[in-house]
Backbone of each chain as nested JSON, in Angstrom:
{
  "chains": [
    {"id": "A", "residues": [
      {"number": 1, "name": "UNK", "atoms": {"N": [-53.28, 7.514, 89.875], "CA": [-54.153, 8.534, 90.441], "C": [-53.397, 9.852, 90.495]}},
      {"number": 2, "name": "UNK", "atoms": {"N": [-53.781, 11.049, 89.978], "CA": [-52.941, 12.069, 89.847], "C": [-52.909, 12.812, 91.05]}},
      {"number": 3, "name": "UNK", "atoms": {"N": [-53.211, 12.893, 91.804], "CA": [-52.733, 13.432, 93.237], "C": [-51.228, 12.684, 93.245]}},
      {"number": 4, "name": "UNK", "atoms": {"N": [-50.952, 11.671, 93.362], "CA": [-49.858, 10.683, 93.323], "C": [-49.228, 10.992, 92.697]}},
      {"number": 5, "name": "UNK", "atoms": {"N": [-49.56, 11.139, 92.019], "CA": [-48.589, 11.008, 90.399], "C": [-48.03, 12.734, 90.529]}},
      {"number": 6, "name": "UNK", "atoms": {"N": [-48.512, 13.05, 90.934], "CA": [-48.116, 14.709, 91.328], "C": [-47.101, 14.677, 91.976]}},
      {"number": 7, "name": "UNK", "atoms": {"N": [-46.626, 14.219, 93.279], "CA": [-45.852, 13.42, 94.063], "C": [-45.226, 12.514, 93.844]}},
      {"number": 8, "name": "UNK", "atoms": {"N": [-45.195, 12.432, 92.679], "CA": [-43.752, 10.886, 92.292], "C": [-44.083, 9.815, 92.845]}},
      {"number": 9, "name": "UNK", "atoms": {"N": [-45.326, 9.457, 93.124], "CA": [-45.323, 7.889, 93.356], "C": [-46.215, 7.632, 92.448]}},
      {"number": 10, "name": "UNK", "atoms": {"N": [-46.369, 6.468, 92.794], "CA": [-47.117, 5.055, 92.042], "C": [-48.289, 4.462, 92.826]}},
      {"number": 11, "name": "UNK", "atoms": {"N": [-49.581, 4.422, 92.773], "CA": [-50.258, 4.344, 93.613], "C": [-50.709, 2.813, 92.722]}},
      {"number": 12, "name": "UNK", "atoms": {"N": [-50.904, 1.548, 93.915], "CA": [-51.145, 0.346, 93.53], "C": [-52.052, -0.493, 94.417]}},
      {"number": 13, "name": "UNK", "atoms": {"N": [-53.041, -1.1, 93.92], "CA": [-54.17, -1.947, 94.69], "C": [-53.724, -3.061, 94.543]}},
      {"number": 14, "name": "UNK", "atoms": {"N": [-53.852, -3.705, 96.089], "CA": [-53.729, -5.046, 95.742], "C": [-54.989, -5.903, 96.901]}},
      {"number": 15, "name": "UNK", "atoms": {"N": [-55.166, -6.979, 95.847], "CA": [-55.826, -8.097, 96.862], "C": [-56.203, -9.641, 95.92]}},
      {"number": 16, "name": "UNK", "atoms": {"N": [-56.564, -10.346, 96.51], "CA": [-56.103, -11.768, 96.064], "C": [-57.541, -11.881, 95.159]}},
      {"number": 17, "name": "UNK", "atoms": {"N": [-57.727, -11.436, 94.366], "CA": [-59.045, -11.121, 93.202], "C": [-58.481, -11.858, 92.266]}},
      {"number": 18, "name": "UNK", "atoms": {"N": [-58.889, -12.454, 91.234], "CA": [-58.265, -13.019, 90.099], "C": [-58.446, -11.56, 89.248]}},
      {"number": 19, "name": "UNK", "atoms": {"N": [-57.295, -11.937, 88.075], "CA": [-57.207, -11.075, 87.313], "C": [-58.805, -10.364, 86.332]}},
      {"number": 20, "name": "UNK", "atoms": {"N": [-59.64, -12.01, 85.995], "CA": [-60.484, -11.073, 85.411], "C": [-61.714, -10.327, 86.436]}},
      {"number": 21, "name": "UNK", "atoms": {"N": [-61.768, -11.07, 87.669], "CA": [-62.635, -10.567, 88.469], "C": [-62.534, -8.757, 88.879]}},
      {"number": 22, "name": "UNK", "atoms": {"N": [-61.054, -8.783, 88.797], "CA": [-60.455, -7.315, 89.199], "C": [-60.455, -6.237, 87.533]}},
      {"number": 23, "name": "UNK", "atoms": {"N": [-60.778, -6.79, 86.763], "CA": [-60.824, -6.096, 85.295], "C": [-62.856, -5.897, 85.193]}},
      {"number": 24, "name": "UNK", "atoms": {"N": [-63.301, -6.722, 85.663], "CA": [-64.805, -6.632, 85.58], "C": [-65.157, -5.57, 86.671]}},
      {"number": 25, "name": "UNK", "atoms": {"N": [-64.496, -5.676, 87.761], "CA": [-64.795, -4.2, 89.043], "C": [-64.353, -2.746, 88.853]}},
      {"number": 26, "name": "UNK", "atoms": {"N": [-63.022, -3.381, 87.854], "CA": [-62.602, -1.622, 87.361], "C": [-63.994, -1.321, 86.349]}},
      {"number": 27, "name": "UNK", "atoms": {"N": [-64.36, -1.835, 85.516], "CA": [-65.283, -1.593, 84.619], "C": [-65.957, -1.467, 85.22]}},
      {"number": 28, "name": "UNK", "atoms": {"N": [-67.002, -1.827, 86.686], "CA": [-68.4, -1.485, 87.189], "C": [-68.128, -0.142, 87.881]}},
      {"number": 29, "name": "UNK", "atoms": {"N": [-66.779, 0.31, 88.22], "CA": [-66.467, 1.622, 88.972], "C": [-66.169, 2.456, 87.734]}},
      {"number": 30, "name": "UNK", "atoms": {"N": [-66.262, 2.311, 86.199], "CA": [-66.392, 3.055, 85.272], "C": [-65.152, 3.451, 85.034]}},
      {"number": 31, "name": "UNK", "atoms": {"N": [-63.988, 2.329, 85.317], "CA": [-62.603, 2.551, 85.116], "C": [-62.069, 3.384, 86.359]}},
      {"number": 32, "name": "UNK", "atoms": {"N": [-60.694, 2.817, 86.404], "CA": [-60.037, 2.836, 87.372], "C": [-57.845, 3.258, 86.544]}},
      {"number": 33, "name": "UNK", "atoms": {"N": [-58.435, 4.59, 87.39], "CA": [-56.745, 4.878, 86.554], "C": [-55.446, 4.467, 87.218]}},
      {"number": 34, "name": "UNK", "atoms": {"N": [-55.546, 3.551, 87.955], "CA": [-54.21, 3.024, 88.611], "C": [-54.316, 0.925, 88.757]}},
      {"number": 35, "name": "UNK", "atoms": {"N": [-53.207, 0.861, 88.919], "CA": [-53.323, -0.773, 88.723], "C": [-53.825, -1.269, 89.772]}},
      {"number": 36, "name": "UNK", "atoms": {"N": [-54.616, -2.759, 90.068], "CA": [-55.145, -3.124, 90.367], "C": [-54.685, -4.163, 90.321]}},
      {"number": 37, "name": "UNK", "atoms": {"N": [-53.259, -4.931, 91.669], "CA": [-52.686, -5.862, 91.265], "C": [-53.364, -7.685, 92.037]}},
      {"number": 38, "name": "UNK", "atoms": {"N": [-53.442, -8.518, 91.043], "CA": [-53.758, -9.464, 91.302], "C": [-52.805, -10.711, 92.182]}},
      {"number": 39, "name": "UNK", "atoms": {"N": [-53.449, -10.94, 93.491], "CA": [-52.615, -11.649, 94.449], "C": [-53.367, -13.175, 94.354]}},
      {"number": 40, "name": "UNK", "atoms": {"N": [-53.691, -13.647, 93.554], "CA": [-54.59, -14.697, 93.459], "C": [-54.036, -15.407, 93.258]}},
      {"number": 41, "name": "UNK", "atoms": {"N": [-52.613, -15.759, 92.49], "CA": [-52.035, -17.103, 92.357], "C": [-50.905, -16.662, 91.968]}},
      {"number": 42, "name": "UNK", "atoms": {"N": [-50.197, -17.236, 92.834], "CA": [-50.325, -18.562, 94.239], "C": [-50.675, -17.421, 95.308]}},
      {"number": 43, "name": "UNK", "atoms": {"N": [-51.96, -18.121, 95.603], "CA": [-52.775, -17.127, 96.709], "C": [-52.079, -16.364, 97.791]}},
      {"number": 44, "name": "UNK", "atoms": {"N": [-52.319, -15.419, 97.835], "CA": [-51.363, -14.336, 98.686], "C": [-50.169, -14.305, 98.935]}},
      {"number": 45, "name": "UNK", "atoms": {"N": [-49.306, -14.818, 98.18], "CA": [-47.913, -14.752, 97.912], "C": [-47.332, -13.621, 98.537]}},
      {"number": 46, "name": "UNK", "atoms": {"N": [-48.333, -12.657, 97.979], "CA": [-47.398, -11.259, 97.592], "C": [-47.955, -10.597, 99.06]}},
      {"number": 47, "name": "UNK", "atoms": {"N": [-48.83, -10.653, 99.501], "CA": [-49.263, -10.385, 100.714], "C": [-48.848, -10.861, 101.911]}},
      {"number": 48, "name": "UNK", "atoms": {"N": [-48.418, -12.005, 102.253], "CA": [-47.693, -12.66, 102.992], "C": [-46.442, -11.863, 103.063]}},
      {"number": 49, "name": "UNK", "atoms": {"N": [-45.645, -12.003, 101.526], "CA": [-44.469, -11.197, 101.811], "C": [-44.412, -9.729, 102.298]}},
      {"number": 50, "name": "UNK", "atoms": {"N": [-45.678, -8.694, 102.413], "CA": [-45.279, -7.664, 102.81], "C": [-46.071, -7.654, 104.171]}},
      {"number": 51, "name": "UNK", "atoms": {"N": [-46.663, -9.364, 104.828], "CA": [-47.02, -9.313, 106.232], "C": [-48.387, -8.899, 106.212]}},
      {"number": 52, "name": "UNK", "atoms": {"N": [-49.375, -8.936, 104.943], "CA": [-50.866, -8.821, 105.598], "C": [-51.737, -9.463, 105.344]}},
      {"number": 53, "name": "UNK", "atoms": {"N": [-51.148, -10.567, 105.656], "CA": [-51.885, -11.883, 104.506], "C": [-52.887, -12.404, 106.277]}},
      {"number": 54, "name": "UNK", "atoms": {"N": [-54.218, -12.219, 105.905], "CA": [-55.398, -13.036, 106.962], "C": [-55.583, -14.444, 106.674]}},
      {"number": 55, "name": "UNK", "atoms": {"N": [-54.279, -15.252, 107.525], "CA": [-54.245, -16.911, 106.792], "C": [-56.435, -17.326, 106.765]}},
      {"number": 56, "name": "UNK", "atoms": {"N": [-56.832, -16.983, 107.573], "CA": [-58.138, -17.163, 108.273], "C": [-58.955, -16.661, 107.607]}},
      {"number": 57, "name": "UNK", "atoms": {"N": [-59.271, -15.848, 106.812], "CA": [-59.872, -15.253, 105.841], "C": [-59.328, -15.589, 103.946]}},
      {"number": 58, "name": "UNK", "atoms": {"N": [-57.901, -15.417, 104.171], "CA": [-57.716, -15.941, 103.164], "C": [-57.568, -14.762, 102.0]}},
      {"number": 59, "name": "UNK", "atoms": {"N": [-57.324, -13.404, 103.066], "CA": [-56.82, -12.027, 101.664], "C": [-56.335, -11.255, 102.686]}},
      {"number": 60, "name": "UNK", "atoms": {"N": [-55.824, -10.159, 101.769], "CA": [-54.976, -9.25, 102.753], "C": [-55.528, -8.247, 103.457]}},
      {"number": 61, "name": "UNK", "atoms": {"N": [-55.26, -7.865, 104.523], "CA": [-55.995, -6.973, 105.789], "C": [-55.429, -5.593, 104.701]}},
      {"number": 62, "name": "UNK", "atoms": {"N": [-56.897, -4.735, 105.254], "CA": [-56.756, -3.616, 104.588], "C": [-55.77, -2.832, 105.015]}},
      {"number": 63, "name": "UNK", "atoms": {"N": [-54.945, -2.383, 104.201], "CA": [-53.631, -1.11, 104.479], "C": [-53.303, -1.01, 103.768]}},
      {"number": 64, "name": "UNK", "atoms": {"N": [-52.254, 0.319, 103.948], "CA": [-51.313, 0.831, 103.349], "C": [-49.912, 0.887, 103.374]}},
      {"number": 65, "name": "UNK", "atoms": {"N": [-49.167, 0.715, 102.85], "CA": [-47.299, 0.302, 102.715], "C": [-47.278, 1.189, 101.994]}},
      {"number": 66, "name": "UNK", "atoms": {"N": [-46.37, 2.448, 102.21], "CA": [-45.698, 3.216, 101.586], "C": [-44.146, 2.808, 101.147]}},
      {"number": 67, "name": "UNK", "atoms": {"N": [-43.257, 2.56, 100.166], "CA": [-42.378, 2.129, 100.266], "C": [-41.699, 3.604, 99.019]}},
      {"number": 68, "name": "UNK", "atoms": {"N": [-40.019, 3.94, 99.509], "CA": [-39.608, 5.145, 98.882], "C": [-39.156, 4.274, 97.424]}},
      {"number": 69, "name": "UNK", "atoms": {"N": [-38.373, 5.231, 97.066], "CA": [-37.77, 4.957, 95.488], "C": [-36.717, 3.799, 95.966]}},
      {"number": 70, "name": "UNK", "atoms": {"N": [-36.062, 3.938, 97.392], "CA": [-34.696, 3.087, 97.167], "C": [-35.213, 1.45, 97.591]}},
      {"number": 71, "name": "UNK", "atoms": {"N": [-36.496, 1.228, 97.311], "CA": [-37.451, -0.109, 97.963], "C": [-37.108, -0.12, 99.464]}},
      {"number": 72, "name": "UNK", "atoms": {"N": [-37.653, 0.662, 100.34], "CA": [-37.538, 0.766, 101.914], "C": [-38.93, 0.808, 101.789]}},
      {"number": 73, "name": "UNK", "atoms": {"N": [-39.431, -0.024, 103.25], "CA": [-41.042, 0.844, 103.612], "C": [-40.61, 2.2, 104.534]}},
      {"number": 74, "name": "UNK", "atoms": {"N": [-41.753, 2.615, 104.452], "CA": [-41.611, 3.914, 105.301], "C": [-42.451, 4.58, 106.113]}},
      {"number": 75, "name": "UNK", "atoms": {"N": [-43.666, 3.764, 105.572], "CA": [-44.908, 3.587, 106.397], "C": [-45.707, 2.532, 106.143]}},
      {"number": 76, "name": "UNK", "atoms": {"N": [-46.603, 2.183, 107.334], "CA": [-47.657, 1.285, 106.908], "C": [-48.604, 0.879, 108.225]}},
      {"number": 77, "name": "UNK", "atoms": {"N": [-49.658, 1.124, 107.625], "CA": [-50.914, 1.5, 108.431], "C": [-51.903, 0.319, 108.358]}},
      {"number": 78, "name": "UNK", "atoms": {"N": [-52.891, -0.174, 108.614], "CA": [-54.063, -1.236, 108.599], "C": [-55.094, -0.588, 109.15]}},
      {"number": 79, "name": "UNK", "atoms": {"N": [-56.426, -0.921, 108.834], "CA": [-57.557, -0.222, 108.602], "C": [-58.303, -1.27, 109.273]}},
      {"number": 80, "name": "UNK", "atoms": {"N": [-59.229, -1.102, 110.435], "CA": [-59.506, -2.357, 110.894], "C": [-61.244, -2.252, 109.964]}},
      {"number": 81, "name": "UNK", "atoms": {"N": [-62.019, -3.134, 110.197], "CA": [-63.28, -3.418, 109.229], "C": [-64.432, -2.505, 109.287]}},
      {"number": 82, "name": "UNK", "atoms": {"N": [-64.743, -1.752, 107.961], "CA": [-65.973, -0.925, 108.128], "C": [-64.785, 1.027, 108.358]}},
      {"number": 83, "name": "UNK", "atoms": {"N": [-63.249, 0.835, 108.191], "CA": [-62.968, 1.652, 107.783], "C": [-62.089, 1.828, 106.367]}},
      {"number": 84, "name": "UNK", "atoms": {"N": [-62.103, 3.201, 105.76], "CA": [-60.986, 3.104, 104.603], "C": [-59.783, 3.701, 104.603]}},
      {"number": 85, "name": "UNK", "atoms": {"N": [-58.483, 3.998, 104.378], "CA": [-58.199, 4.582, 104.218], "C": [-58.614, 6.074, 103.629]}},
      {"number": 86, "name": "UNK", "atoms": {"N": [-58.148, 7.276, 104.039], "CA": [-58.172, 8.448, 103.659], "C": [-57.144, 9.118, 102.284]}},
      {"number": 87, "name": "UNK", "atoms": {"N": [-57.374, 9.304, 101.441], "CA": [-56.762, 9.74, 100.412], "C": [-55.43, 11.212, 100.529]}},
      {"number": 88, "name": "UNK", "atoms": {"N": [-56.384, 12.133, 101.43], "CA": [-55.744, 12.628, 101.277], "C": [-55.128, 12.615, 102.836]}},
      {"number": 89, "name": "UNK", "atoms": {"N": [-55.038, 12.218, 103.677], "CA": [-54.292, 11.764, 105.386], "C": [-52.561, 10.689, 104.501]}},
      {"number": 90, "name": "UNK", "atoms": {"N": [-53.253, 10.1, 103.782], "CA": [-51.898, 9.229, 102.731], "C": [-51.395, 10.06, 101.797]}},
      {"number": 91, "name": "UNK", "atoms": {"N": [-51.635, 11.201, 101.212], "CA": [-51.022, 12.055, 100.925], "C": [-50.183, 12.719, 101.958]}},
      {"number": 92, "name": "UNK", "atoms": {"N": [-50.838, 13.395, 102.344], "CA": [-49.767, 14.203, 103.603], "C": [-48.953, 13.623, 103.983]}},
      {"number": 93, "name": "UNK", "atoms": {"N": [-49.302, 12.024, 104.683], "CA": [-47.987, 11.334, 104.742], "C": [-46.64, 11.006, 104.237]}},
      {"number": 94, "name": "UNK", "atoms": {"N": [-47.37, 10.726, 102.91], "CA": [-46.225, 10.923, 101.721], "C": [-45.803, 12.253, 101.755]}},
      {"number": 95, "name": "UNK", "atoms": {"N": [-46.483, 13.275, 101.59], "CA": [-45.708, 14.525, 101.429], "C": [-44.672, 14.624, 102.875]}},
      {"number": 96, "name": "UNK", "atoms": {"N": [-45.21, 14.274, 103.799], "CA": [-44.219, 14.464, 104.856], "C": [-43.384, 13.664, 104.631]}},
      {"number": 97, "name": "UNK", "atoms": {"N": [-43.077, 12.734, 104.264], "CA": [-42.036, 11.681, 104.837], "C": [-40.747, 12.475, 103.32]}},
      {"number": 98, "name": "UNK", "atoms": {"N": [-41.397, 12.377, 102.462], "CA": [-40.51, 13.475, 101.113], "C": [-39.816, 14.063, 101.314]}},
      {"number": 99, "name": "UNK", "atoms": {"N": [-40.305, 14.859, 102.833], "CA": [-39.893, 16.746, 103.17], "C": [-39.697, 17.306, 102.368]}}
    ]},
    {"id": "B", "residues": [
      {"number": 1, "name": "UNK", "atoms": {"N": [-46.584, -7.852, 109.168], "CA": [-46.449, -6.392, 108.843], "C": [-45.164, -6.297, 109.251]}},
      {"number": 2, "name": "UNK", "atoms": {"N": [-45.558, -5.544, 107.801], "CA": [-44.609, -4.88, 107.048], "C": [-43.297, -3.858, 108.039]}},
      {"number": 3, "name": "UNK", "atoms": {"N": [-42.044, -4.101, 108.385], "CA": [-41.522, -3.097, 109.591], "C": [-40.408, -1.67, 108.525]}},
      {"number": 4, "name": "UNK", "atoms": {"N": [-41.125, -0.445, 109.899], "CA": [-40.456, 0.575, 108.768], "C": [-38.943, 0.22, 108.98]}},
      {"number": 5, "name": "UNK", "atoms": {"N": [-38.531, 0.769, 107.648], "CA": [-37.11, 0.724, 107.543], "C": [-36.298, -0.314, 106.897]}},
      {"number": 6, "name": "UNK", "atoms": {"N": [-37.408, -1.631, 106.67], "CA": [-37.089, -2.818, 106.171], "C": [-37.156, -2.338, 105.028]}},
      {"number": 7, "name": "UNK", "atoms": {"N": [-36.613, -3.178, 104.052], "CA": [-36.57, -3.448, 102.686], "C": [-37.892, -4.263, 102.062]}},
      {"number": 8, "name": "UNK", "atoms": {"N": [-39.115, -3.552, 101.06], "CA": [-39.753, -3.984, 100.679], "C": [-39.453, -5.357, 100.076]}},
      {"number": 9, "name": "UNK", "atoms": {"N": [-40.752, -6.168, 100.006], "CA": [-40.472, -7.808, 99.365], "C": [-40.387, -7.671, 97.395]}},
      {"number": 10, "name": "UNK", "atoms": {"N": [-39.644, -8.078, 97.38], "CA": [-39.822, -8.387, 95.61], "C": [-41.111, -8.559, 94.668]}},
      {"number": 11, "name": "UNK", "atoms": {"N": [-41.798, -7.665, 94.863], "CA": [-43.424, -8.584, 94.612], "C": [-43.375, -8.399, 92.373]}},
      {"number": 12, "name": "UNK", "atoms": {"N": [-44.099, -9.041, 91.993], "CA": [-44.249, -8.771, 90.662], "C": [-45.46, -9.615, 90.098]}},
      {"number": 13, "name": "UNK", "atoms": {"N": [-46.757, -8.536, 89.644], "CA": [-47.965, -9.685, 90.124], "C": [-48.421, -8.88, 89.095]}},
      {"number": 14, "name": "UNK", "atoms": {"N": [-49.566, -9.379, 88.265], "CA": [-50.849, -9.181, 87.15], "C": [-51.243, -8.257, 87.511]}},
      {"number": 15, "name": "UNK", "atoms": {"N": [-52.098, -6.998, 86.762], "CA": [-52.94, -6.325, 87.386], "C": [-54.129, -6.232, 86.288]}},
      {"number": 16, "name": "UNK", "atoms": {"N": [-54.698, -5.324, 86.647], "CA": [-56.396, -5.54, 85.934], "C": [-56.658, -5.765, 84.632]}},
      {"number": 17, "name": "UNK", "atoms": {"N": [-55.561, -4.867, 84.237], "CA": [-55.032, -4.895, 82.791], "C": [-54.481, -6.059, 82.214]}},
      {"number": 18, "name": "UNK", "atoms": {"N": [-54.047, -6.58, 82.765], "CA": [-53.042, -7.979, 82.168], "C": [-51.911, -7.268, 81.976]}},
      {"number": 19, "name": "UNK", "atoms": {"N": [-51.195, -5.936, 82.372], "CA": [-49.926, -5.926, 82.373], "C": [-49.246, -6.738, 83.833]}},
      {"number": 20, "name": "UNK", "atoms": {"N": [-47.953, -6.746, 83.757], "CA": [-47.489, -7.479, 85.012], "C": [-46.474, -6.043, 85.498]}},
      {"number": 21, "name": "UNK", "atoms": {"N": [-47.044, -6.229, 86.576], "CA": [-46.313, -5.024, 87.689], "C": [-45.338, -5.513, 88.571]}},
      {"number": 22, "name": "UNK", "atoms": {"N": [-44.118, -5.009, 88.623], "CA": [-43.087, -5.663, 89.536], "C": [-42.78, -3.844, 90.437]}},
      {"number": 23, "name": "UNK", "atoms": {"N": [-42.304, -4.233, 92.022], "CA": [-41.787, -3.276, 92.213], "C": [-40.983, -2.71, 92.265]}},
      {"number": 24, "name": "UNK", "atoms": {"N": [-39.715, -3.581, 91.763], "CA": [-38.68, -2.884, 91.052], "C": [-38.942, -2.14, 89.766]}},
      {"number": 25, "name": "UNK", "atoms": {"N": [-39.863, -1.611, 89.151], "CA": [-39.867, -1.05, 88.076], "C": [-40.076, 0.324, 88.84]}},
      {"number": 26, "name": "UNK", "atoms": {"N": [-40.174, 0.13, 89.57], "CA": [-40.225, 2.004, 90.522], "C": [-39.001, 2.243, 90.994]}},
      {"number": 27, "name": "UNK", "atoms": {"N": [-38.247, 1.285, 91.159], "CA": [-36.656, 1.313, 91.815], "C": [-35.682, 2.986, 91.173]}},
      {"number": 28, "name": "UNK", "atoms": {"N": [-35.675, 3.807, 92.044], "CA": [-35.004, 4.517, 91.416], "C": [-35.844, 6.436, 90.971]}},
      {"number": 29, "name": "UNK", "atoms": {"N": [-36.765, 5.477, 90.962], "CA": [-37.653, 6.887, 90.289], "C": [-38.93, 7.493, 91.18]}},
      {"number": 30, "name": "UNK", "atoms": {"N": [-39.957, 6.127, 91.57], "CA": [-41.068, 6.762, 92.132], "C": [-41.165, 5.977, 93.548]}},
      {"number": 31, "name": "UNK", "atoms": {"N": [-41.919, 6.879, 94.343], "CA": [-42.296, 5.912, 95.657], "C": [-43.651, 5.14, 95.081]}},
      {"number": 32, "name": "UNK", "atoms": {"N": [-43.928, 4.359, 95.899], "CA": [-45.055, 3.424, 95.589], "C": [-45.763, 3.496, 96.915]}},
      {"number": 33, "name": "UNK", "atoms": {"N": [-47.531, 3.389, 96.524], "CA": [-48.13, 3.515, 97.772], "C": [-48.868, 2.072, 97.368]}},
      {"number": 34, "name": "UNK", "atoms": {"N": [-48.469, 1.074, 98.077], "CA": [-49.477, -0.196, 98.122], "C": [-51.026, 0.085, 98.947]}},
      {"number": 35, "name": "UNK", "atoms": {"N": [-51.755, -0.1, 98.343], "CA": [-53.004, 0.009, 98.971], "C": [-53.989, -1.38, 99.015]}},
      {"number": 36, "name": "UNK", "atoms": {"N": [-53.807, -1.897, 100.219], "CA": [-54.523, -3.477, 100.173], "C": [-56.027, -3.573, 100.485]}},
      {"number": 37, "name": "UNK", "atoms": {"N": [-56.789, -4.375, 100.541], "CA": [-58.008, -4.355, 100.51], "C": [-58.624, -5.94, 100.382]}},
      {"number": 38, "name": "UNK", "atoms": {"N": [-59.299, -6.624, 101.374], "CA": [-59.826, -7.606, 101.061], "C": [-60.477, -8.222, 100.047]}},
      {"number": 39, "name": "UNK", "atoms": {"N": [-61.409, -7.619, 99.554], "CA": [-62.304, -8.339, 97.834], "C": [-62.538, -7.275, 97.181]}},
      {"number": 40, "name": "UNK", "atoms": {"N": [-62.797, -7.401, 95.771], "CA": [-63.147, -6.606, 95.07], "C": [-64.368, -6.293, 95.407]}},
      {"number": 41, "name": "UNK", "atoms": {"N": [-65.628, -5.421, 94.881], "CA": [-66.817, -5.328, 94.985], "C": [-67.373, -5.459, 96.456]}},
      {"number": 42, "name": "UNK", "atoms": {"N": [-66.501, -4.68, 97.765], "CA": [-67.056, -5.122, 98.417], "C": [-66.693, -3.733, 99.165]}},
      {"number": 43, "name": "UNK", "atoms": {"N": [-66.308, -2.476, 98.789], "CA": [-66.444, -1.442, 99.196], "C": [-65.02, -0.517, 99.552]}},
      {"number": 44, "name": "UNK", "atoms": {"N": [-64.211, -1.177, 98.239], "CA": [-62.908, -0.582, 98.073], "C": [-61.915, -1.773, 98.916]}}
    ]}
  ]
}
């Protein structure tokens, strides 16, 4: 996403979608310019490891993990249901934490 | 969740594309913004 990409990061989706389910949604949103990573097997692996894995639901609680270049987090936020993250409130963040 | 200051987890997972994304391939160069989300098709 070039706001991001303006800013030196890497902007990455994740949730426990299988790979082609998450290739058929980029296509119904008419393409999608950033990755869209698949946590589906072995089911939330990857979510667990960064702590937002809903054993009870069975996918990861909505948020955001900012992590810098040297692999540190540096932020990370959760979105409780019926909200989204803000695009550009996660910008600023990033821009702040940069200085 | 995730605590600041910790060291991100090793993740390296498929993405829509069928490339495979690890986050060490940012090691060094870019920050990374993970953005999680329960299901696809279900409102981001």
């Amino acid at each position: 996403m070039k706001p991001f990409e303006e800013r030196g990061a890497q902007l990455l989706g994740l949730s426990c979608d299988s790979v082609p389910a998450l290739k058929v949604w980029a296509q119904s949103l008419g393409g999608i310019n950033y990755p869209l990573m698949s946590d589906f097997h072995p089911h939330g692996k990857a979510s667990q490891a960064l702590g937002i894995f809903n054993a009870e639901g069975g996918y990861p609680m909505r948020s955001v993990t900012i992590v810098d270049p040297e692999g540190i987090v540096r932020a990370f936020h959760t979105y409780p249901p019926g909200t989204l993250p803000q695009p550009d409130a996660v910008l600023a963040e990033l821009a702040g934490l940069q200085g | 969740m995730a605590e600041i200051g910790s060291k991100a987890p090793e993740l390296s997972l498929k993405s829509h594309d069928g490339k495979t994304i690890a986050l060490a391939d940012f090691r060094g160069s870019k920050w990374v913004v993970i953005s999680a989300y329960p299901l696809a098709f279900t409102g981001g």
